[in-house]
C-alpha positions as CSV (number, residue, x, y, z in Angstrom):
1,X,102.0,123.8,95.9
2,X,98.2,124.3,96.0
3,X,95.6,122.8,98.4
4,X,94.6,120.2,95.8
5,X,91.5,118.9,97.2
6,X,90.3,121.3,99.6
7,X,88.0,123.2,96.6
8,X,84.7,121.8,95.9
9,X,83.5,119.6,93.7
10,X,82.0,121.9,90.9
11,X,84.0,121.9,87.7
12,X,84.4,125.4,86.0
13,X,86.5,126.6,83.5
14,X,88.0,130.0,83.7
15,X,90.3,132.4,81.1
16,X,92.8,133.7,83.5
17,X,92.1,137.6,83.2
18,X,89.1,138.1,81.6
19,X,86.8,140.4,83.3
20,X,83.9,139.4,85.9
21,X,80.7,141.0,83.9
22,X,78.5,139.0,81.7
23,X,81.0,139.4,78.3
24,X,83.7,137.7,80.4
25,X,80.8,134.6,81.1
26,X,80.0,134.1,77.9
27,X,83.3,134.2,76.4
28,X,84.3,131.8,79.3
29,X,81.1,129.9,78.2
30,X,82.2,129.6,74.9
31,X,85.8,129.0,75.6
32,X,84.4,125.7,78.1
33,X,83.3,123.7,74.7
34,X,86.6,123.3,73.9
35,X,87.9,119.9,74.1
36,X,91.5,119.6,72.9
37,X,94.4,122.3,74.1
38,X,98.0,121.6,72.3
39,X,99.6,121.3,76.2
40,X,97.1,120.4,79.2
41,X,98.7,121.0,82.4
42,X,97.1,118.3,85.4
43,X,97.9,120.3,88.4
44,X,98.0,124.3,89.6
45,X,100.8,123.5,92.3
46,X,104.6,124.6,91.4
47,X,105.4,122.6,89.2
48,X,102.0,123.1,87.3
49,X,102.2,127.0,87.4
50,X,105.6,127.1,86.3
51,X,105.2,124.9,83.3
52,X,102.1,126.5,82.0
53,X,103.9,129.9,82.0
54,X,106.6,128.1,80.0
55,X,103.9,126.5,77.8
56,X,102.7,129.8,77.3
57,X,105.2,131.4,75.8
58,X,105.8,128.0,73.5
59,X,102.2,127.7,71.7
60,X,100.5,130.8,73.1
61,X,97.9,131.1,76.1
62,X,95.3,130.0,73.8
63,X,96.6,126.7,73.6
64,X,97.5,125.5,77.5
65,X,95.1,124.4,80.1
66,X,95.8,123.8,84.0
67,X,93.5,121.5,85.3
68,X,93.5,122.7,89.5
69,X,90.3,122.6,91.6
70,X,91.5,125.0,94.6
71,X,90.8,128.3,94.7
72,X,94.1,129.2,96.7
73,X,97.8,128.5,96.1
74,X,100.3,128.2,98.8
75,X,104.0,128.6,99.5
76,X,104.2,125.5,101.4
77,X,108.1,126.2,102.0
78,X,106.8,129.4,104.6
79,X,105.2,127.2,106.3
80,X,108.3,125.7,108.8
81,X,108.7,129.4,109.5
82,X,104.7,129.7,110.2
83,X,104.9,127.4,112.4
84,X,107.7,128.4,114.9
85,X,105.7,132.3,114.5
86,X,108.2,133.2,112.7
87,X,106.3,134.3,109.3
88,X,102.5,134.7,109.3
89,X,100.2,132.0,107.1
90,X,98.6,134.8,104.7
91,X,102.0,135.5,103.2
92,X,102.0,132.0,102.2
93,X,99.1,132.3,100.0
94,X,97.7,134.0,97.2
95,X,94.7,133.6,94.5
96,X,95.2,130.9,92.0
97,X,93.4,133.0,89.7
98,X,96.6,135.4,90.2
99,X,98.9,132.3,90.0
100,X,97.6,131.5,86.6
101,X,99.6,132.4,83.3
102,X,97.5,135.2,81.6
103,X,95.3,133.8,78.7
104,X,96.2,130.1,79.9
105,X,92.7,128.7,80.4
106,X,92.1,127.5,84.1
107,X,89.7,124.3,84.3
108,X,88.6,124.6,88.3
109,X,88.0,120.5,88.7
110,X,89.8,117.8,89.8
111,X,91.1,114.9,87.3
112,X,89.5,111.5,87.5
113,X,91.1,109.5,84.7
114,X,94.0,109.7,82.6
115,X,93.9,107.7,79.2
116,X,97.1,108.1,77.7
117,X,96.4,105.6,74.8
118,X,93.7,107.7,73.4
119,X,95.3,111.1,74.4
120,X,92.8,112.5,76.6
121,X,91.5,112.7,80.4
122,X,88.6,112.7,82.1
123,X,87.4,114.7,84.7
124,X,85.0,114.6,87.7
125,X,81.8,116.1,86.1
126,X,82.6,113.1,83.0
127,X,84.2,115.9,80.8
128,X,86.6,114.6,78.3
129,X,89.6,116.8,77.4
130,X,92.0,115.5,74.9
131,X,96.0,117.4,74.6
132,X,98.6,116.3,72.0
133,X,101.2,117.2,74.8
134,X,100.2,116.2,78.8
135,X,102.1,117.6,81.8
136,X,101.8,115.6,84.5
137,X,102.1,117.6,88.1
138,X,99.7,116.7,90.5
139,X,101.7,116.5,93.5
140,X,101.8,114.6,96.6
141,X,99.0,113.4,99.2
142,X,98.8,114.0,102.8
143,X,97.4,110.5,104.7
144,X,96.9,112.0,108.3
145,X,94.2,109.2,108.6
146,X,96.7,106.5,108.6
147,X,97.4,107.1,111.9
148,X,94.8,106.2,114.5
149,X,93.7,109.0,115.9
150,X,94.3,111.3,113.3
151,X,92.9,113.5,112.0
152,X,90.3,114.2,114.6
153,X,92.9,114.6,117.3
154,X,93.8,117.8,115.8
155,X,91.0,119.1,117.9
156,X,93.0,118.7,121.0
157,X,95.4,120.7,122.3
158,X,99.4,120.5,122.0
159,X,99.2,118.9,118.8
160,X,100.3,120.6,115.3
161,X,102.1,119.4,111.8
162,X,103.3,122.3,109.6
163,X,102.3,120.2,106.1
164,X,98.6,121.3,106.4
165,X,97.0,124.9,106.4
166,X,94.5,123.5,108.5
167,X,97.0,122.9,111.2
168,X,100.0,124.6,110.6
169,X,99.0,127.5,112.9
170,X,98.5,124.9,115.5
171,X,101.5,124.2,115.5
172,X,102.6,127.4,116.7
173,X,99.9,127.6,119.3
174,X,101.4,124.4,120.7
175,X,105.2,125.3,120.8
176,X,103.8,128.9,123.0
177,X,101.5,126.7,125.1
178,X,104.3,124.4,125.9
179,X,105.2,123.9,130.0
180,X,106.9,120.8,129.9
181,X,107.4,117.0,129.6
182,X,108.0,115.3,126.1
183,X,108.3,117.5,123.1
184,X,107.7,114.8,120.2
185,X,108.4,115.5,116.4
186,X,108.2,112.4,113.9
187,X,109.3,111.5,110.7
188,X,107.0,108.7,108.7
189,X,107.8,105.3,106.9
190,X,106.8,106.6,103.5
191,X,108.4,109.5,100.9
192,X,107.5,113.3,102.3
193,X,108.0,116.4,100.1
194,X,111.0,118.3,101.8
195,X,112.4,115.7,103.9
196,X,113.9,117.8,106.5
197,X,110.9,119.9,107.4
198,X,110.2,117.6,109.9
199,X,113.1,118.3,112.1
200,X,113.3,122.0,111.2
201,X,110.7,122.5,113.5
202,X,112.5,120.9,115.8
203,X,115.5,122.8,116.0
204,X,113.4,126.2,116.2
205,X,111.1,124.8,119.0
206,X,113.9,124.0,120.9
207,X,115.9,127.9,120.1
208,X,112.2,129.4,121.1
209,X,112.0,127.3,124.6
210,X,115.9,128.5,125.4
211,X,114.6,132.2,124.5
212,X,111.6,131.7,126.5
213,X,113.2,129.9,129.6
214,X,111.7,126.9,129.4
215,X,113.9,124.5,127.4
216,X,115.2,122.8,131.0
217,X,111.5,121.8,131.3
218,X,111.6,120.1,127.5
219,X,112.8,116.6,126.6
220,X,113.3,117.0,123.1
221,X,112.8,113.8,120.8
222,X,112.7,113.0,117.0
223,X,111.2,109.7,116.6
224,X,112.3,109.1,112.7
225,X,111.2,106.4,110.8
226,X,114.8,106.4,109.0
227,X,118.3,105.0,109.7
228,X,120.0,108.1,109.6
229,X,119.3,111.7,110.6
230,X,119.8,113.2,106.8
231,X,120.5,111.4,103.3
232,X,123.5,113.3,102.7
233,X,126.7,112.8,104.9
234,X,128.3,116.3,104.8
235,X,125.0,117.8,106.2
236,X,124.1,115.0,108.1
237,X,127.2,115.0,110.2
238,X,126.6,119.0,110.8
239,X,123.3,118.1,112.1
240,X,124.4,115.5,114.6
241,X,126.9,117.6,116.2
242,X,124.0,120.6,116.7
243,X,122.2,117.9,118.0
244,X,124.7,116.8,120.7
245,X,125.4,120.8,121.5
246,X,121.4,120.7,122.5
247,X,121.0,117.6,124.0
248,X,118.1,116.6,121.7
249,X,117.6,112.5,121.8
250,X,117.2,111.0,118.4
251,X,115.2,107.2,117.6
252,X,115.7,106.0,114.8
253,X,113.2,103.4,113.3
254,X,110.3,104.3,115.1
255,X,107.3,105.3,113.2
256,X,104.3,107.2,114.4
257,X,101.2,104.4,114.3
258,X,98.6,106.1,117.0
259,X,97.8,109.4,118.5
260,X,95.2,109.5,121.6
261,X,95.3,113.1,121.7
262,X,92.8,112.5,124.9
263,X,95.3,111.5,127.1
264,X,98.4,113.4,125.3
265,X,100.0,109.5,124.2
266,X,101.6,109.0,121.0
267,X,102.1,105.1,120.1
268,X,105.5,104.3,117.7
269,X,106.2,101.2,116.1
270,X,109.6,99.8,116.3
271,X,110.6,98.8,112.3
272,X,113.1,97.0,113.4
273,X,111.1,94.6,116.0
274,X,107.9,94.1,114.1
275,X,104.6,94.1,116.4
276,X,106.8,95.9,118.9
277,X,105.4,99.4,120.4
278,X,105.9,102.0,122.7
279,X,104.0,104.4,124.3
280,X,105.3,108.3,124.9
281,X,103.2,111.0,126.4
282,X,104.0,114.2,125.2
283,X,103.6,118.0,126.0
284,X,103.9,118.8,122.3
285,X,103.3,116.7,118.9
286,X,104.7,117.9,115.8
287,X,103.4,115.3,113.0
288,X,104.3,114.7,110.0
289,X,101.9,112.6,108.1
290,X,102.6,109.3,105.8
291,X,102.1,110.4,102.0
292,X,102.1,109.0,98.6
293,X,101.0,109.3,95.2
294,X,97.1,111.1,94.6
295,X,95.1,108.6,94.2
296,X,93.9,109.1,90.2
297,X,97.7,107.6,89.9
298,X,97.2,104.7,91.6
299,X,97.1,102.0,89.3
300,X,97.2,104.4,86.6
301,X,98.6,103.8,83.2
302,X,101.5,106.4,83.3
303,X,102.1,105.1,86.8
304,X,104.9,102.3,88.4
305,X,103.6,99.8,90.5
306,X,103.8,102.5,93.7
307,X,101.4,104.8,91.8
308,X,104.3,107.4,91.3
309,X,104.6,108.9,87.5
310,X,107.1,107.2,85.7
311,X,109.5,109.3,83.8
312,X,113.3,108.8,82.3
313,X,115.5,110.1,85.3
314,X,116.8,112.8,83.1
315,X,114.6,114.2,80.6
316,X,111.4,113.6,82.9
317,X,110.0,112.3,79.7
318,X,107.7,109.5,80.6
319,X,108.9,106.2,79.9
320,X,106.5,104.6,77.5
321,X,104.4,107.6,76.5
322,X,106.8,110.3,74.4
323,X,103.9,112.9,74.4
324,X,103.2,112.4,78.1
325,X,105.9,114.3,80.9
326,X,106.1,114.3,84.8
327,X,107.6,117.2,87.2
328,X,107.6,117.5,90.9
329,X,106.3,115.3,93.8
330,X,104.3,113.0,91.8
331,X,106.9,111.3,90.4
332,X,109.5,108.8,90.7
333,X,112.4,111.0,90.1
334,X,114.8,109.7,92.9
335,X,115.5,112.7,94.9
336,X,114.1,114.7,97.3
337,X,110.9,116.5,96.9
338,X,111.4,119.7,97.2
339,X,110.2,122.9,95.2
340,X,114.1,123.7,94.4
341,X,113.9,120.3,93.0
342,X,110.9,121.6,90.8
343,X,113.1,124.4,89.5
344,X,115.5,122.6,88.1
345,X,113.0,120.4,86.6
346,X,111.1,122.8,85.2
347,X,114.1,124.2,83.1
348,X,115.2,120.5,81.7
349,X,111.8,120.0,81.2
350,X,111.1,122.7,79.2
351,X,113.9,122.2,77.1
352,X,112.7,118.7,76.8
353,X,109.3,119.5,75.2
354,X,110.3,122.1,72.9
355,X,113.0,119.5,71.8
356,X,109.9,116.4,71.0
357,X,108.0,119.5,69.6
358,X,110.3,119.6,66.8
359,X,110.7,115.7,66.8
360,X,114.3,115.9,68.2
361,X,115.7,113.8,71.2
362,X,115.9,115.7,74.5
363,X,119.4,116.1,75.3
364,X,119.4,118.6,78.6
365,X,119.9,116.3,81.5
366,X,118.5,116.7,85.2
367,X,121.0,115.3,87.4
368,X,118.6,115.1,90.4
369,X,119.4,118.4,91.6
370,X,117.5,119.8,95.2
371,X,117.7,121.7,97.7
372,X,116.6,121.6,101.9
373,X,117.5,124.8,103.6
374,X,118.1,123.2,107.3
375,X,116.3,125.9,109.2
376,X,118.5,125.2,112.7
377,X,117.0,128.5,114.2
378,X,115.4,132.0,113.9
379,X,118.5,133.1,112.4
380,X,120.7,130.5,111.0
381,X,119.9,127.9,108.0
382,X,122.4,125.2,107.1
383,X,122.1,125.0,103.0
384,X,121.4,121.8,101.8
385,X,121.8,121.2,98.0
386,X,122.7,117.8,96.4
387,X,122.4,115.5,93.5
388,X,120.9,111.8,92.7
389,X,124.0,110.1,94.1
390,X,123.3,111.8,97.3
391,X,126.9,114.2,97.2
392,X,126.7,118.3,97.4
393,X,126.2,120.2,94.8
394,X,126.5,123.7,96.0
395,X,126.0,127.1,94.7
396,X,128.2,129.8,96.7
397,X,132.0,128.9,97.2
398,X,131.9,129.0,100.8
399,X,131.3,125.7,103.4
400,X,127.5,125.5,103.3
401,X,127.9,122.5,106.1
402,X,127.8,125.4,108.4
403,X,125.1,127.5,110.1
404,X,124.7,130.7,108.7
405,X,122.9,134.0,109.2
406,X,122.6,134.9,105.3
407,X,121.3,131.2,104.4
408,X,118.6,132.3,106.8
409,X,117.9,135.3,105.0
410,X,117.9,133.7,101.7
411,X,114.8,131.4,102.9
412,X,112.8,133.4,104.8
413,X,113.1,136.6,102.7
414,X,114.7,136.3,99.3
415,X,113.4,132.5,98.2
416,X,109.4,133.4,98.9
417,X,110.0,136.6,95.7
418,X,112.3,134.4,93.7
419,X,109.0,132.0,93.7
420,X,106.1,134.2,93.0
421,X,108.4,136.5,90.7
422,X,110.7,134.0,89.3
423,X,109.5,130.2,89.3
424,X,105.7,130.8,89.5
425,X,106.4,133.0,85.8
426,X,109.0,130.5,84.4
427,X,111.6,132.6,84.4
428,X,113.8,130.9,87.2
429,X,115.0,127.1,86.6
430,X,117.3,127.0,89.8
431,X,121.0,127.7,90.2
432,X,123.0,126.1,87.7
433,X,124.0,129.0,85.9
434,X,124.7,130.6,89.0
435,X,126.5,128.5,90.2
436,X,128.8,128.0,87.1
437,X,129.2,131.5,87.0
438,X,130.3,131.6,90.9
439,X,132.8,128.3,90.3
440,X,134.0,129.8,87.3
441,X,134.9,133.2,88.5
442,X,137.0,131.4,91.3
443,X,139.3,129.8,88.8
């Protein structure tokens, strides 16, 4: 997803491809009167990209619109691998002018209101832009500053979280510097996108101190704000026995409250003893921060009541607004955020609109389909993928409950082309048909 946020304030609107020379301006000045686009896209992340490429080839360039303020758009997935050295942080990124659909206009601003009864947003600079069709895909905030401490503390050393560009590499940094004592990695009490980033890092922290000779000087902890160490049993129960096999100490219900990066302390709350803390000094932080719902959501008519986009569980057609839809992290689909979870969307979704276009009922159904590739080292990836009710739903007919070499491959060299070739262009809408083709040609 992109860095929504971290461009500035100034709202431009820019036809993807058009040449830099003072024809392109003025056709861009003329195209930046226009006030209504058949399908406006709110967000440039996965989700948004993909869509607008399927848009595209619905109702023609012409007639779609991402609204995205940053200039750059990351592979966030890369990033576990970033931050254990494994990848560098420049292959997670490229242009969002190169992101963008060809012909699909690109409004560079942020969104400020959404007025669904009237058809139309607003945006930062007071622009009104009305759609007949709205794509809702704004994606999910980071709240480092609700822990004390945070984000300042990022200044000092042997501190790092992989779900920020600006400290990602610090990660990394951290795990090399590393002598001994605590090595801390937390899990908050809120909804993350990719759930088991947080103890990916984990795992290859504690392959890199083995390869480096100094895991006998690391106490290895993940302090999780959850009841159990994965949603889903099968994988779950894999990832307890590699954490027995490497001594690694697991808390459950503790959640991160206070970093004094000064002193190297990190302060967890105990959920199940309210007003109960405790104190761990550590040689290495890994964070991951609370997040929830950008805040133009909150309280937002196409919102619920935790600011999340509210859309049918299978159609991802919002529930009171038939021309409005929702994809990816910003919802309140109930699975895990993840950008295979965005595939899969993306092709029910599509399916969905050009079904309302013709004023038919959706009838492709999402059946909460995600993946997590458990990165468990530099070379081995246990392959998460599951449904709404929590049970497997796998692609290859082998036992993806175990470590394997070529799951590894698949996420750190074959999924990062799949997404700039495949999902980015709406051409890939995960692996259903794959995998129907694989279970059939077993029978």
């Amino acid at each position: 997803m992109s860095a929504l946020g971290v461009a500035g304030a100034c709202c431009r609107l820019r036809p993807r491809g058009r040449p830099s020379s003072s024809r392109g301006l003025h056709a861009a000045a003329r195209r930046a009167a226009k006030e209504h686009y058949e399908v406006l896209v709110l967000g440039g992340g996965t989700g948004g990209i993909s869509m607008s490429a399927r848009m595209k080839r619905r109702v023609g360039a012409a007639n779609v619109a991402v609204v995205e303020p940053s200039e750059t758009h990351y592979y966030q997935p890369l990033w576990t691998l970033v931050g254990a050295g494994a990848k560098r942080l420049a292959a997670s990124a490229r242009p969002t002018e190169q992101v963008m659909p060809q012909g699909v206009e690109w409004i560079k601003c942020r969104v400020a209101r959404l007025d669904p009864d009237k058809n139309c947003v607003w945006l930062e600079n007071n622009t009104k832009i009305s759609y007949k069709y709205l794509i809702i895909a704004l994606g999910i905030s980071l709240h480092y500053e609700k822990i004390k401490g945070l984000p300042e503390g990022f200044h000092h050393p042997k501190i790092g979280s992989n779900y920020s560009v600006h400290t990602v590499e610090k990660t990394w940094r951290a795990l090399q510097d590393f002598k001994e004592g605590n090595a801390i990695f937390t899990f908050p009490n809120t909804p993350v996108k990719c759930a088991g980033a947080p103890q990916k890092i984990m795992y290859l922290s504690e392959a890199y101190w083995r390869k480096t000779g100094k895991r006998s000087k690391a106490n290895i902890m993940f302090n999780t704000s959850l009841g159990v160490i994965f949603g889903v049993k099968k994988y779950a129960d894999a990832l307890l026995e590699i954490i027995k096999e490497r001594n690694i100490t697991v808390n459950y219900r503790r959640n991160l409250i206070e970093v004094r990066a000064d002193k190297q302390e990190a302060v967890f709350e105990n959920l199940d003893k309210p007003g109960v803390t405790e104190v761990h000094q550590y040689g290495i932080l890994h964070v991951t921060p609370p997040m929830g719902p950008p805040d133009v959501l909150i309280n937002s008519p196409v919102s619920d009541e935790a600011g999340w986009v509210d859309v049918d569980t299978q159609t991802l057609q919002h529930k009171k607004y038939p021309n409005v839809f929702g994809i990816g992290d910003c919802t309140n689909l109930p699975t895990s955020k993840t950008a295979a979870a965005i595939a899969a969307q993306s092709g029910v979704l599509d399916k969905t609109i050009s079904m309302v276009m013709k004023n038919q009922l959706p009838t492709k159904k999402y059946d909460g389909y995600t993946s997590c590739p458990l990165v468990t080292g530099y070379n081995k990836v246990i392959l998460a993928e599951f449904d709404y009710a929590a049970q497997p739903l796998e692609t290859f007919p082998i036992d993806q409950g175990k470590e394997r070499v070529t799951m590894y491959h698949m996420k750190a060299d074959v999924m990062p082309l799949l997404y700039w070739n495949g999902l980015l262009k709406g051409y890939w809408g995960g692996p259903a048909p794959f995998r129907k083709m694989m279970h059939l040609g077993l029978k």
